[in-house]
C-alpha positions as a printed NumPy array, in Angstrom:
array([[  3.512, -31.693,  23.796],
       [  3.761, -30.367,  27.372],
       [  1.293, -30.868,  30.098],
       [  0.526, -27.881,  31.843],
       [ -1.524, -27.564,  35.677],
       [ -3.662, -24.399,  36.071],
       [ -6.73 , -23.518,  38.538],
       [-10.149, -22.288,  37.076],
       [-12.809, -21.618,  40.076],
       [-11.002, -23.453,  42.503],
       [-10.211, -26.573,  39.923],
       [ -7.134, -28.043,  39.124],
       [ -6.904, -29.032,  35.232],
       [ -4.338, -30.627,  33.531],
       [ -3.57 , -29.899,  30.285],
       [ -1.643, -31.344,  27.473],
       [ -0.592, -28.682,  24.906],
       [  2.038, -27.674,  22.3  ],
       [  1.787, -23.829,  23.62 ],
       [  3.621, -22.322,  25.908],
       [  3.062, -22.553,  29.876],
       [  2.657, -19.107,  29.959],
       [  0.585, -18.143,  27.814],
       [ -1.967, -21.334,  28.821],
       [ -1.946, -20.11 ,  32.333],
       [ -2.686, -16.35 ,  30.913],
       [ -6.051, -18.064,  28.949],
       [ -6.742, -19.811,  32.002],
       [ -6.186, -16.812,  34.986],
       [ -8.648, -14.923,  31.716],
       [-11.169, -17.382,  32.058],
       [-11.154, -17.878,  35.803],
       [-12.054, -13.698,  35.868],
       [-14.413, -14.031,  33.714],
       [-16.33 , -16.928,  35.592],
       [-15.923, -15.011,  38.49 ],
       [-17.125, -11.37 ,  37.236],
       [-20.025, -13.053,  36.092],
       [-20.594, -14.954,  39.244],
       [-19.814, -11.705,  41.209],
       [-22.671,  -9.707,  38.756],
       [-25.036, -12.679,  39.414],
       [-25.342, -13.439,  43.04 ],
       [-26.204, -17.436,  43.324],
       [-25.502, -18.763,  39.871],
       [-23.925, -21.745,  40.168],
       [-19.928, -22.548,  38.779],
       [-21.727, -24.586,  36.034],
       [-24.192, -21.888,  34.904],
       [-21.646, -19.143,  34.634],
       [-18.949, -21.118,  33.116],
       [-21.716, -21.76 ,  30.513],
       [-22.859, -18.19 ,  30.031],
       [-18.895, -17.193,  29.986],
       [-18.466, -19.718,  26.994],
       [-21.564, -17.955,  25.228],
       [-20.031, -14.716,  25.66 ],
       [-16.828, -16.184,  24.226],
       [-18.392, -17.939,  21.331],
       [-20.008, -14.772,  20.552],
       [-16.877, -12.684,  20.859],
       [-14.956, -14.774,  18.298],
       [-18.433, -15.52 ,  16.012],
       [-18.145, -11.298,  15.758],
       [-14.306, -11.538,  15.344],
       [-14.625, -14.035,  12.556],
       [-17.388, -11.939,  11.094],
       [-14.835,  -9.022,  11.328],
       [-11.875, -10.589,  10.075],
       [-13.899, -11.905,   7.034],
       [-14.705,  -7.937,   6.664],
       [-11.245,  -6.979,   6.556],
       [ -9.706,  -9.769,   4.341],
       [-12.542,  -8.512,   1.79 ],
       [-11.403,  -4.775,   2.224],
       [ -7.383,  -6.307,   2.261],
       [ -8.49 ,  -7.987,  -1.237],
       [-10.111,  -4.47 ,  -2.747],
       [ -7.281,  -3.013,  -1.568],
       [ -4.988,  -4.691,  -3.265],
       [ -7.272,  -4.854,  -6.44 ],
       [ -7.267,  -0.956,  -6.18 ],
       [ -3.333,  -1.096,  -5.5  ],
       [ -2.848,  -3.315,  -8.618],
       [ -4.765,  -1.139, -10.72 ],
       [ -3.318,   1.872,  -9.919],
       [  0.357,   0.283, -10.16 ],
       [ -0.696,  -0.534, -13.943],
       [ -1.887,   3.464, -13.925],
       [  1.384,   4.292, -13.029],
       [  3.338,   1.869, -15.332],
       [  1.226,   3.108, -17.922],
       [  1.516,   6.933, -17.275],
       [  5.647,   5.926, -16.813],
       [  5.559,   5.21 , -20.583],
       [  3.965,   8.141, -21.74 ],
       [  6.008,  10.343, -20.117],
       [  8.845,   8.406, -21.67 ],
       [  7.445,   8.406, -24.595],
       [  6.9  ,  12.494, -24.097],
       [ 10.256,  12.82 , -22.962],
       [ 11.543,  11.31 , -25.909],
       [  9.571,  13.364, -28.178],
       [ 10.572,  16.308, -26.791],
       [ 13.902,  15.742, -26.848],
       [ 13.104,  15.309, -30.968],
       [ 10.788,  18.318, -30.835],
       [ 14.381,  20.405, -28.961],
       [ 16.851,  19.134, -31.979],
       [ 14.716,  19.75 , -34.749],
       [ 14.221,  23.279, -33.14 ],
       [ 18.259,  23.616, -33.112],
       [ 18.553,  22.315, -36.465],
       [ 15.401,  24.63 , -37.812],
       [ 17.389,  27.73 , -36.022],
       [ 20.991,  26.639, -37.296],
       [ 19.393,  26.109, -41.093],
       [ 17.706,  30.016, -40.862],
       [ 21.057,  31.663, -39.394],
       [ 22.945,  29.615, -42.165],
       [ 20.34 ,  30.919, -44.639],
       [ 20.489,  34.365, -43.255],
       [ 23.99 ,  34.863, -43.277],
       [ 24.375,  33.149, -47.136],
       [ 21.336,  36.077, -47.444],
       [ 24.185,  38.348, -46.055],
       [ 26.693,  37.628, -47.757],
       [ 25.104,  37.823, -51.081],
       [ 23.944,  40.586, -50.471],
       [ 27.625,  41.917, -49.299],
       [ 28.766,  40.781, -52.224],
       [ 26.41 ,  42.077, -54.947],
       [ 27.336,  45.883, -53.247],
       [ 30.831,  44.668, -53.918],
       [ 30.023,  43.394, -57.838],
       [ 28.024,  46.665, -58.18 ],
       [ 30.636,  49.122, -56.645],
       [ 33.196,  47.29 , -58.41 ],
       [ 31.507,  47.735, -62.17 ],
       [ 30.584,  51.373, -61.334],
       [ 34.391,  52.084, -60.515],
       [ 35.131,  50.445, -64.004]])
């Protein structure tokens, strides 16, 4: 812990910390214009009164800030439900198309094997046919 000196409306405050000088001398110069806007928009209110009113405005600030960050943690959390359930939409739609692919690929080699089978049958159709016009020209020249 460090002690650290700084001036709000013409005080001197000492305080003991584990933040940096800095950025407790940036809180306190933040404070002091505060105090002193309000004083300055308020003609005769006392250090007391506006250093109150400043701490209201401050309590309110980080009551609504709270309020706020409670808002966003609940939209973080739906989005990450929604980002959850659309990663287990994508996982799932990853498999069918695997699955797709691989029946394809079936689908493509039973469509080579159906086309090799009719050319095989269609040239043994051919060739029987070739060779009955042999058989018959042969036992007509006999």
């Amino acid at each position: 812990m460090q002690k650290v000196k700084v001036n709000i409306c013409g005080r001197t405050y000492c305080l003991c910390t584990e933040e940096s000088e800095e950025y407790v001398t940036s809180l306190a110069q933040e404070l002091n214009g505060r105090i002193n806007r309000f004083m300055d928009n308020n003609p005769g209110t006392s250090v007391l009164s506006a250093a109150i009113m400043t701490a209201l405005e401050l309590t309110d600030d980080a009551a609504r800030n709270e309020g706020d960050a409670d808002n966003f943690r609940v939209q973080l959390k739906s989005y990450a439900e929604e980002a959850a359930s659309a990663k287990k939409m994508v996982d799932k739609l990853r498999r069918a198309l695997e699955g797709l692919a691989q029946e394809n690929q079936k689908l493509k080699s039973d469509l080579e094997l159906l086309t090799l089978r009719d050319q095989v049958q269609q040239n043994a159709s051919a060739s029987a046919v070739k060779n009955s016009g042999k058989t018959d020209g042969s036992s007509a020249a006999k």
